[in-house]
N, C-alpha and C positions, 0 to 999 in steps of 0.2 A: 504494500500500500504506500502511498504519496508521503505518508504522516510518519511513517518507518524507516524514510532518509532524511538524514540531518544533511542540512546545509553547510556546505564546504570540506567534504565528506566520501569516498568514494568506497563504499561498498561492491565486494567482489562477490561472484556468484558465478556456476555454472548450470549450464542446463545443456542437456542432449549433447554433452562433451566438451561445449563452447563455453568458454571462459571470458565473462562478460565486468565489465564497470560499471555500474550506476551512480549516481550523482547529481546532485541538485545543487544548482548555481542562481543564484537570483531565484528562487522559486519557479527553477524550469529544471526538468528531469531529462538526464543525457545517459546514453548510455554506449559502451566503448569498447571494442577489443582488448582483453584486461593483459593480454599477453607483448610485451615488449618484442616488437621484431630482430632485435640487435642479441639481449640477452638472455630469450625466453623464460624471464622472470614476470610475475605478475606485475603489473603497472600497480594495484589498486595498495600494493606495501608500502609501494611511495609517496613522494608527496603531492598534497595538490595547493595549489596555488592561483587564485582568480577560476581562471580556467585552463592553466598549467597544471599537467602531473607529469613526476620527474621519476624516473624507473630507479628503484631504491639501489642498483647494483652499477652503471658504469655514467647514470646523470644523464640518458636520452632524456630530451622532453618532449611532451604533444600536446596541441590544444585539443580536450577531449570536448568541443562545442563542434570542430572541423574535422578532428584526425591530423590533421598537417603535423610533420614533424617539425620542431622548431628548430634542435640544435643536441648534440649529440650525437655517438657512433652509428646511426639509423642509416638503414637502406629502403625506406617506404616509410608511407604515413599507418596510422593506424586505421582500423577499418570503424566507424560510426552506424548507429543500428535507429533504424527511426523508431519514434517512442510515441504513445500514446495512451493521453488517461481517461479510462473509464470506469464512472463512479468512485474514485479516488485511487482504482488498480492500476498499475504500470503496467503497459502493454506494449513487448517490444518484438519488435518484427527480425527475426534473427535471421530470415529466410533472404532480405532485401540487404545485398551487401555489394555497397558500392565498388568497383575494380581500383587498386590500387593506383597510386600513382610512381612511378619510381623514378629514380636519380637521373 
């Protein structure tokens, strides 16, 4: 539920093997490829910032609002999963995954 994520906050989760971030930013719920392309550590250990999170092991960073990589040993962006709420549930489309962008 929507009331279950704190703000400034990234809650990891998986479902059907996919390893997801959630997040709420300004009272908007994002949700994020939780696995760091560079270190395949979970993003959701580290830290987040604005709308920065910084992969707890070599300091990638991503805006998880875009997926863009900002700065760090990265070779793609992350992947971003559209979200939507009903009746206060987080519903997030794991199926809709946009193609990377790469170097």
């Amino acid at each position: 539920m929507i009331g279950d994520i704190p703000e400034d906050k990234v809650i990891g989760l998986t479902h059907e093997g996919r390893a997801i971030g959630v997040c709420k930013i300004a009272g908007r719920i994002y949700a994020a490829e939780d696995i760091c392309p560079h270190a395949r550590v979970l993003l959701s250990k580290g830290r987040l910032d604005g709308k920065v999170i910084e992969c707890p092991i070599h300091a990638a960073r991503f805006n998880v609002t875009t997926g863009r990589r900002l700065s760090g040993p990265v070779c793609r962006d992350i992947h971003i999963y559209p979200v939507r709420i009903e009746d206060g549930a987080i519903l997030i489309d794991i199926e809709r995954i946009p193609t990377s962008r790469a170097l």
